[in-house]
VOVEX-779411 format. One record per atom (N, C-alpha, C): x, y, z. Coordinates in steps of 0.1 Angstrom, whole numbers, plus 5000, padded with zeros to 4 digits. Last residue first. Layout:
! VOVEX-779411
XYZ;...
This chain:
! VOVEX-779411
495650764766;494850814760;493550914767;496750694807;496850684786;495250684779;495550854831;495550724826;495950764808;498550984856;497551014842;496750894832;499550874880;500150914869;498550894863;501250834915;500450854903;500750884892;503650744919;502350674926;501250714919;505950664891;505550724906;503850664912;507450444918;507450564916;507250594899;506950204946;507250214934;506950364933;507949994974;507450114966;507650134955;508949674978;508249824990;507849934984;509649414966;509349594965;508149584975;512049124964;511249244971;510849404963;513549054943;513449024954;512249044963;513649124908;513449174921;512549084930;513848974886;515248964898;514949074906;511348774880;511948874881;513248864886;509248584851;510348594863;510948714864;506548664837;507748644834;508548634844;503448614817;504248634832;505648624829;501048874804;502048724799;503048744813;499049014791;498848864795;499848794796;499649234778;500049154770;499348994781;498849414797;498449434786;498149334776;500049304823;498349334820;498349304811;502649104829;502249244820;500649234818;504549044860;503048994850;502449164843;507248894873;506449034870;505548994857;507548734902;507348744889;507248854884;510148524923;509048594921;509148634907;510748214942;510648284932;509348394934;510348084968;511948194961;511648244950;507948024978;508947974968;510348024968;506148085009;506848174998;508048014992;503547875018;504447895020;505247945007;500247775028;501147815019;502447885021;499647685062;499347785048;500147765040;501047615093;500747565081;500047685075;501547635118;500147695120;499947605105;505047525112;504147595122;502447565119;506447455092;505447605090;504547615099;507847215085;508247245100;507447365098;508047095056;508547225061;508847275071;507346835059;508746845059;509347035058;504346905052;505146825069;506846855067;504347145034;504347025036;505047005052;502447425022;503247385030;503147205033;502247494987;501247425000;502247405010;503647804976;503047684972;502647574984;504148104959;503748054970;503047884964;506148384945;505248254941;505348204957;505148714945;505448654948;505348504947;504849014919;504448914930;505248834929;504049294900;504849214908;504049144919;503049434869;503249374886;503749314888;502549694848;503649574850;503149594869;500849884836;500849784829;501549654840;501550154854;500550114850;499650004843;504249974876;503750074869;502250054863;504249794895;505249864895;505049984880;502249694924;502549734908;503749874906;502549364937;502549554941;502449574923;501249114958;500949204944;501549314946;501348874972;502148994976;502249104962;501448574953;500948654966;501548774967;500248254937;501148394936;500348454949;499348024929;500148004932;500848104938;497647944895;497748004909;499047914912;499748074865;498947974873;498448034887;497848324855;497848224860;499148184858;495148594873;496348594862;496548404865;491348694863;492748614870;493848594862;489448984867;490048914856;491448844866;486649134867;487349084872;488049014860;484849464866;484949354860;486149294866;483849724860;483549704873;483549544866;485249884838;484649794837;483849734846;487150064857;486050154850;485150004845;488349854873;487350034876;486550014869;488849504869;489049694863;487349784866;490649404895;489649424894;489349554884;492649044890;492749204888;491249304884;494348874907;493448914901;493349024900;496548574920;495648714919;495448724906;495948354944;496248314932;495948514932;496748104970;495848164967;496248214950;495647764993;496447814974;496047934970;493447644996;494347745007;495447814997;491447574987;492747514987;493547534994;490047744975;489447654990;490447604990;492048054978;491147944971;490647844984;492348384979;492848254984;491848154982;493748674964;492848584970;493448464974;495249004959;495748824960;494348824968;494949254938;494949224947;494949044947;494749574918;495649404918;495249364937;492749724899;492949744915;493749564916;493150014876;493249884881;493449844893;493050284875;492150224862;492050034870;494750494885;493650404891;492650324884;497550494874;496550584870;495450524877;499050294892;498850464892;498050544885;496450074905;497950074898;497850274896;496549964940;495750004930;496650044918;495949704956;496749794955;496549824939;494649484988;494249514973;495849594966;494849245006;496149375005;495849354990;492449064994;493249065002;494649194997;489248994982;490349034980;490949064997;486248894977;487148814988;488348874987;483549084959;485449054958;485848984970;481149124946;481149024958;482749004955;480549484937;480549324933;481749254944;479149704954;479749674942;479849484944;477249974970;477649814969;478249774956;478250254979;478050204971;478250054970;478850585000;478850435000;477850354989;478250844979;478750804995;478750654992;478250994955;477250934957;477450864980;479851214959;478851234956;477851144960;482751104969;482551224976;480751234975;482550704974;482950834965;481951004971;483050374984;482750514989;483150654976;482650104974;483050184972;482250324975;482649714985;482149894983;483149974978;482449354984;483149494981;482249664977;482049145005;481149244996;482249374993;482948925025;483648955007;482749075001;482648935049;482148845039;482348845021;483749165059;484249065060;483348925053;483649405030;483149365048;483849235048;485949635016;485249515016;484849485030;486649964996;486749855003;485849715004;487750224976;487350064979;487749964988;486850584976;488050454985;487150324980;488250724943;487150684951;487850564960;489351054930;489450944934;488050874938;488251124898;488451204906;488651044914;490350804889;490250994893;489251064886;490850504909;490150604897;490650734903;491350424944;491650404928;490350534921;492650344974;492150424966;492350384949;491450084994;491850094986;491450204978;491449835023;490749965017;491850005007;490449615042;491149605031;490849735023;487149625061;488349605062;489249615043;484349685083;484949705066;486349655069;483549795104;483249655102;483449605084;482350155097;483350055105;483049885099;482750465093;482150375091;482850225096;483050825079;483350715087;482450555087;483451145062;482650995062;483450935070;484551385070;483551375054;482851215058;486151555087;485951435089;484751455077;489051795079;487651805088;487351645085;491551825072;491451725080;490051655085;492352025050;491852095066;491151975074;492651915028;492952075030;492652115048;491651675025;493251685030;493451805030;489051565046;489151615034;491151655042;488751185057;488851335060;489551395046;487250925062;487950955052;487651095058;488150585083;487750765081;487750765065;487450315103;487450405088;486750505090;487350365130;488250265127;488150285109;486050665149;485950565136;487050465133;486250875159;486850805164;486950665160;484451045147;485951125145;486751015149;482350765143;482150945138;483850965137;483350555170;482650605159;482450705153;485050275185;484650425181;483550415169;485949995182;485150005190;484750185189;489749975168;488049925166;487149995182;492349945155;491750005167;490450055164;492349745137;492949745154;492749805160;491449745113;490749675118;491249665136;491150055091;492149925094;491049855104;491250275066;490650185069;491450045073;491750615058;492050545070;490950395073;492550835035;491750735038;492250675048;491751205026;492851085034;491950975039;491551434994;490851355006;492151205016;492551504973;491951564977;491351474993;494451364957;495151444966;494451524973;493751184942;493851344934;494151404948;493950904954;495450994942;495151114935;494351034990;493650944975;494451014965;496550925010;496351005007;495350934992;496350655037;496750705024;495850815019;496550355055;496950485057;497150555048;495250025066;495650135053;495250265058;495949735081;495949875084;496449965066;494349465085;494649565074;494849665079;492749095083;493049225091;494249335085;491848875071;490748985074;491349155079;494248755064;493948755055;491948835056;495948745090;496648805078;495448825064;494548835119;494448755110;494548805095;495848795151;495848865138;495548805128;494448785187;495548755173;495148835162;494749075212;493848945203;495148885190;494249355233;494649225230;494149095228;493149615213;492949535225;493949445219;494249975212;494449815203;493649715216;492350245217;493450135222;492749995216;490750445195;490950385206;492150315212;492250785185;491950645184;492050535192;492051095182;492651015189;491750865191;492251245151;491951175159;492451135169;494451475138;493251465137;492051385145;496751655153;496051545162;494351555152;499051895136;498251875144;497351705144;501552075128;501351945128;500251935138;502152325105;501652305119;501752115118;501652445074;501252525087;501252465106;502552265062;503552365062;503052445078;501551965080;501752075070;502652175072;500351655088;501151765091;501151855081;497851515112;497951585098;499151685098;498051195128;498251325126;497951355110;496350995152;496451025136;496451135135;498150965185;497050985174;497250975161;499850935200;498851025210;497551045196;501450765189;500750725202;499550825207;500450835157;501650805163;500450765177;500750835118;499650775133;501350755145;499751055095;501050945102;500150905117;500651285063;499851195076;500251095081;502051515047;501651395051;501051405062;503351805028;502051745035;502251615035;505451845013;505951915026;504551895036;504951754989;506351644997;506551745011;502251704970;502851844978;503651754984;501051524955;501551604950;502151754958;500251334969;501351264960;501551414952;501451335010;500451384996;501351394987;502450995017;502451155018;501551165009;501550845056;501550875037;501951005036;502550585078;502350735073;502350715056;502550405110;502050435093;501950565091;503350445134;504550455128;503950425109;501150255155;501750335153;503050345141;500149975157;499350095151;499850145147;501349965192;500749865182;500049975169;503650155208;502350125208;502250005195;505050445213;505350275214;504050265209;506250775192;506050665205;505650495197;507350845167;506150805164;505550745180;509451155170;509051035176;507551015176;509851345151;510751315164;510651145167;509251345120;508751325131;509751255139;511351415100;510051485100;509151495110;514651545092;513851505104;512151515104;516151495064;515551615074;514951545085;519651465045;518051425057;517451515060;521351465014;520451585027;519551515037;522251414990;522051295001;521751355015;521151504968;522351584976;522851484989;519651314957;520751384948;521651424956;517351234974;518151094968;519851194959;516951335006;517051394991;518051294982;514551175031;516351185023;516051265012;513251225063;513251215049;514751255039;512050945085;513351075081;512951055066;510850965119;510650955104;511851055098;511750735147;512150895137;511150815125;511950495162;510450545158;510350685154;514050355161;514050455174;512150525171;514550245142;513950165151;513750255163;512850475112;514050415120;513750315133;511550455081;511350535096;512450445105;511950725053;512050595058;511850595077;511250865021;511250875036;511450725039;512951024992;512650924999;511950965015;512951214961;512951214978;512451094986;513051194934;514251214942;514551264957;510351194929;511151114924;512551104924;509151194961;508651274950;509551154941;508650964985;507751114984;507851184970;508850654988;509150734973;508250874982;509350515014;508450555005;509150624997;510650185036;511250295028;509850365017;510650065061;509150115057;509750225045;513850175082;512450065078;511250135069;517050165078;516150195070;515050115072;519650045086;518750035096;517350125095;521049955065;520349875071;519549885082;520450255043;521450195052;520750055058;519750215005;519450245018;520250155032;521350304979;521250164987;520850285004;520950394941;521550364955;520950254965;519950254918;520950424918;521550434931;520650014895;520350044908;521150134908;518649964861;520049974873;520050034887;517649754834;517749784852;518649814859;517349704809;518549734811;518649834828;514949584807;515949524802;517349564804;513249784815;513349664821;514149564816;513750104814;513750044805;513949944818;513250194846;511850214829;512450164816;514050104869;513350004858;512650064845;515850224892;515550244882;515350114868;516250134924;515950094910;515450194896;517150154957;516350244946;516850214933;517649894978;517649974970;516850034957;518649695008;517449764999;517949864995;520149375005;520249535006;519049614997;520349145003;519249155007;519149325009;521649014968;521749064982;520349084988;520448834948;522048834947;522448874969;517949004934;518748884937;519948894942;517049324952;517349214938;517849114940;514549474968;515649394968;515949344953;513349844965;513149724967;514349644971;511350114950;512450024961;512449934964;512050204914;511450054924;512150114936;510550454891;511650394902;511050304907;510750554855;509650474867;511150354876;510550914852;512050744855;510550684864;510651174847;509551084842;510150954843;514151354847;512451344855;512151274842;517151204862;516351264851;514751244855;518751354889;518051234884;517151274873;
């Protein structure tokens, strides 16, 4: 596969079969293959290695050229929590992963039990407070863990960590935060409390107040210059936006109406359209409800455009160098 290809996984119109994309020219998009149907949670590890996790609770990793598996984790066990993992974006033989007996660190040298994390209680969920993020930061120096299910610890047993990635040791914890997000380089985590106050944690300064964000499943673009994430209006209509780093500045795309942000490279996103549920939907609980349509929206240019991707679940690569 030729090296510097910005890859999608995802769906395209037509089928629901998930497949690896090649989009770096966007006019002339072609799909290189097709994950089996019993592929869940597909990641990009390098730009010809995939992982995916199975219903039996394997993690498996593919070589997209030779079509080789390897086995990485036997078994994530049962549980609520379990079966998130990341890799490091620049070693494909280091990740991290949460299974029943914990949040692991694996490596060449060993797989070992960084935490063992309380037990989930039983409660509802709520799609637009509640978050599990599992992720290496994009200089690959540090692993961030900020979710909201397994709550009530603290210090090593923390509901947000951040541990260094050479040796797991525990650097910062902290709790009653939710929505976490790595961006910029050297990295730094962003997150938010439940009243919208957005932070930012970094190795020097430590926790830092930043500006009042309400964001939701943030995601940051590869060079970390940009953090895309969906809100939600008094309307219940939500809409995204885009928070720049280095500006510590906000900016909305339009119309509202959009959800489920990923970025698919340093300029281009993706999302979903969404619009008010009506009585003649039968939506249950009610909120906004997915269109069929989705977009792709260029930063640079400010301009939206319709997609024929369906779905993405990952893009490649995850990091990259900011221009100029």
């Amino acid at each position: 596969m030729p090296a510097g290809r910005n890859l999608v996984i995802g769906t395209v119109a037509g089928t629901d079969t998930v497949v690896v994309r090649d989009i770096t020219d966007t006019s002339a998009a072609q799909n290189l293959c097709s994950f089996d149907s019993g592929a869940q949670n597909p990641q990009f590890v390098t730009a010809t290695q995939v992982a995916y996790t199975t219903a039996a609770g394997q993690l498996i990793k593919a070589d997209l050229t030779t079509g080789a598996t390897t086995l990485v984790v036997a078994s994530f066990g049962p549980g609520f929590g379990v079966g998130s993992y990341s890799w490091q974006p620049n070693n494909p033989e280091e990740m991290t992963y949460t299974g029943t007996d914990g949040w692991h660190l694996k490596t060449a040298a060993g797989d070992h039990v960084l935490s063992t994390l309380p037990p989930v209680p039983g409660r509802g969920v709520n799609p637009d407070e509640d978050d599990y993020f599992l992720s290496f930061s994009n200089d690959s120096q540090y692993i961030g863990l900020v979710q909201t299910f397994q709550t009530g610890g603290s210090g090593a047993t923390a509901p947000v960590q951040v541990r260094r990635a050479s040796d797991g040791s525990l650097v910062y914890s902290t709790s009653d935060v939710t929505m976490g997000v790595w961006a910029a380089l050297p990295s730094r985590l962003f997150y938010r409390d439940n009243l919208g106050a957005m932070k930012r944690w970094d190795p020097s300064a430590g926790q830092s107040d930043m500006l009042a964000i309400h964001w939701i499943h943030p995601k940051s673009s590869p060079d970390g210059r940009w953090i895309a994430y969906y809100f939600r209006s008094p309307s219940g209509i939500g809409g995204v936006a885009f928070y720049s780093v280095q500006g510590n500045s906000v900016s909305n795309t339009s119309p509202p109406g959009r959800t489920g942000v990923r970025f698919l490279n340093n300029n281009l996103v993706w999302y979903q359209g969404e619009r008010p549920c009506t009585e003649a939907d039968n939506c249950g609980l009610g909120g906004p409800i997915l269109t069929g349509q989705t977009f792709i929206y260029d930063i640079g240019g400010a301009a939206e455009s319709p997609s024929r991707l369906t779905s993405v679940l990952d893009a490649w690569p995850h990091v990259s160098s900011p221009a100029g």
